[in-house]
N, C-alpha and C positions, 0 to 999 in steps of 0.2 A: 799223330805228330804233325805242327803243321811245318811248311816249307817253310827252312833256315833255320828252325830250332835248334837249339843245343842240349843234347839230351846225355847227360852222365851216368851211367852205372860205376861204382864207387863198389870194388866185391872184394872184400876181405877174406882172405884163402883161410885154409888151417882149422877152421870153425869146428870142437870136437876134438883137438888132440891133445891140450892137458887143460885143467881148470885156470889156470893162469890166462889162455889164451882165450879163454871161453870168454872171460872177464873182460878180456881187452875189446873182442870186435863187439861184445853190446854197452862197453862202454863208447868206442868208435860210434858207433851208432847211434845212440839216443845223447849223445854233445859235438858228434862231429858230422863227417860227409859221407859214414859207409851208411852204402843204402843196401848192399847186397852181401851176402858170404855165403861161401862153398864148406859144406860138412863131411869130415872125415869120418867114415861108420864106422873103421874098424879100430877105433881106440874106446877104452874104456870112457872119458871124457864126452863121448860122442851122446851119452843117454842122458849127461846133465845137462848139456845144450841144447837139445829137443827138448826136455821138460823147462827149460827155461822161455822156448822161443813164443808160448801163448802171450806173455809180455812183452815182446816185439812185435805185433801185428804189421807194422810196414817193412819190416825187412824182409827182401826174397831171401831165401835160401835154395844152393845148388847141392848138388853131389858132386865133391873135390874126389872124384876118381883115382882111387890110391894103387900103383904100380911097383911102385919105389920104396924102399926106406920104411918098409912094414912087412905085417908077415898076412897072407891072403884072408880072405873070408872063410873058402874053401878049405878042405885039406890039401896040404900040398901033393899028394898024389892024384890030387885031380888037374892039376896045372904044373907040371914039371916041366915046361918049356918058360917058364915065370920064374921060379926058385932056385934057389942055391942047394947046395948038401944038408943045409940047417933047414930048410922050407922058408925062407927068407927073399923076397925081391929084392934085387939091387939097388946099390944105397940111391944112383942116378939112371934114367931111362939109357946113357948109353952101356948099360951093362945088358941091358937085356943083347940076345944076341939069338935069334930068329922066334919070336913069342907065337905060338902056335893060334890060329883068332878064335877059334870053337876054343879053346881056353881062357881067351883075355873075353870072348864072349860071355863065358861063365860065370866068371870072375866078377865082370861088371856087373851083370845080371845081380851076380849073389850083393854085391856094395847097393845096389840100387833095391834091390826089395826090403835090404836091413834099412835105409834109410826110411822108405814107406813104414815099414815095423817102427822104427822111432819117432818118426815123424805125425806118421796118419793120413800123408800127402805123398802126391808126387814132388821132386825139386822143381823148382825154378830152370834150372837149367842146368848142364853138363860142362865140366872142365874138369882137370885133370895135376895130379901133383907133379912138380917139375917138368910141367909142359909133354908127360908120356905121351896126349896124342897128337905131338910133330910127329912121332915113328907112325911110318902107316899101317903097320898091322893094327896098332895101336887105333889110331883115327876110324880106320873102318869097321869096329865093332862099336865106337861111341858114336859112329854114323849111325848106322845100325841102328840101335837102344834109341837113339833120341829119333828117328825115322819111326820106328816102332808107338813112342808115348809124344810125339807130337812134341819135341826139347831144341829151345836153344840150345847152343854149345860158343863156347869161347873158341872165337877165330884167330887163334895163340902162334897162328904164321901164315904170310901170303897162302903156301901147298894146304893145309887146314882148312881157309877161307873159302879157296878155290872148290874143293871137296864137299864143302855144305854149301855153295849156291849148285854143285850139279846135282846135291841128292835135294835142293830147294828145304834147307836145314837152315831157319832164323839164328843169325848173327848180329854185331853190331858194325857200324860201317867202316870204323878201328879200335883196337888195342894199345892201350900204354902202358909198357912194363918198364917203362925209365926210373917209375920211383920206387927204385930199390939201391940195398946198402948205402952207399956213401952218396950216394942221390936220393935219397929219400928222404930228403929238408923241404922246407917251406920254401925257399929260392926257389925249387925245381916246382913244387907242386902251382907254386903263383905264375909260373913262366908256362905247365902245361894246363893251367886253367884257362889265363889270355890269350891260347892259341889253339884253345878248344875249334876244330872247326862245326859246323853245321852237321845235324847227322845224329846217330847213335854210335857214343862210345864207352869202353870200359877201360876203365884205371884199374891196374890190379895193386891191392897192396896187403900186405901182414901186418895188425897192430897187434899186440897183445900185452900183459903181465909177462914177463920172462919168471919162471917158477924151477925148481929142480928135476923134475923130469924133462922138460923140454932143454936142460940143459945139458942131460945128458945123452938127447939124442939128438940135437938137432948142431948145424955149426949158425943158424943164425937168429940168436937168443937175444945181449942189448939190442939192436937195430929195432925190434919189436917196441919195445917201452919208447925210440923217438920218433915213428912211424905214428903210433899214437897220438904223443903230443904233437903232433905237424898236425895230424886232421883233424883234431879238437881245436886246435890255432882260431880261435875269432875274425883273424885274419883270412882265414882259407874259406869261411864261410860266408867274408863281407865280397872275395873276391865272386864266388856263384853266384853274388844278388847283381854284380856290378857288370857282370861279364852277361848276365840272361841266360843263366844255366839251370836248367830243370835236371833234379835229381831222381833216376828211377831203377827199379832192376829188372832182370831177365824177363817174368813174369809178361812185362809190358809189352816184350815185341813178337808176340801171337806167337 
């Protein structure tokens, strides 16, 4: 990268949790700005996305590190400091309430070898569902793992960021998670294009097809279909030519 560049990762979360959604980030992708998405392994969705992803040759793909709002890879007897009474993680990371790390170690381990199994590759890079590794037990086994296979990881808060430049864990130089729900228009996305600064950054966002399972599990189902149409916008794309914005993903930053 050379000095002053403006370098965007564009990483569409979700990748692998219902067909609808599957639909949405490689439609984002091959007419809009997402250059990167993060895959869920443990939804069933998850094996028609990997066999779809030979026809996306330039999109990275990460492992969206699932904690939250699913049920483990593992059996739940193997991570009971993770689960509910059902074998279920909590719907949000603040439920977890002391996660044992030789568990959430395992755990990660077992999402990241399923993805190799579906995939045939290592990810692109590590990041996490509802931001689990801000909790630090959390962040030091995705230190860990990506220490281990050589992985970016999403620097998803200052304490995160701080944590992979002392384990020397590639990041990008920021994060913008502003375009979400009722900010996630075209206004906000032209307004965090022309103030892209210099650097490597990453834009997080959710397109998808809203479909009937994700509606019944998730609470943020329309927002996906205008998330969509914003980054397909001809507009959003005239703004990257205008502004000197190189589009890239994880892969890119060693």
């Amino acid at each position: 990268m050379s000095r002053g560049e403006k370098v965007l990762i564009v990483n569409a979360d979700d990748l692998g949790r219902t067909a609808g959604l599957n639909a949405g980030v490689f439609e984002a992708h091959e007419r809009g700005l997402v250059s990167s998405a993060s895959l869920m392994v443990g939804f069933p969705a998850a094996a028609e996305a990997a066999r779809e992803l030979p026809r996306h040759p330039r999109l990275g793909v990460g492992l969206h590190v699932t904690l939250t709002g699913a049920r483990p890879l593992l059996p739940p007897e193997r991570v009971p400091s993770l689960v509910d009474a059902q074998g279920r993680f909590p719907a949000k990371p603040e439920g977890h309430r002391g996660p044992r790390l030789e568990e959430v170690l395992a755990e990660v381990r077992a999402q990241l070898e399923r993805f190799r199994e579906l995939t045939g590759r290592l990810p692109t890079h590590l990041d996490s569902h509802h931001h689990s590794h801000r909790l630090p037990g959390v962040c030091e086994a995705v230190v860990t793992i990506a220490f281990e296979h050589r992985l970016p990881v999403r620097r998803a808060s200052p304490a995160v960021a701080e944590r992979l430049a002392q384990a020397g864990i590639p990041t990008t130089d920021a994060f913008l998670e502003r375009f979400f729900g009722s900010e996630a228009t075209l206004e906000v996305l032209l307004e965090l294009l022309a103030t892209l600064p210099p650097g490597t950054s990453e834009l997080m966002c959710h397109p998808g097809h809203p479909d009937a399972e994700l509606a019944r599990e998730s609470g943020y189902v329309a927002e996906r279909e205008r998330e969509l149409a914003v980054l397909t916008d001809p507009r959003a794309r005239a703004a990257l030519e205008r502004h000197g914005i190189r589009l890239a993903h994880f892969g890119e930053l060693g």
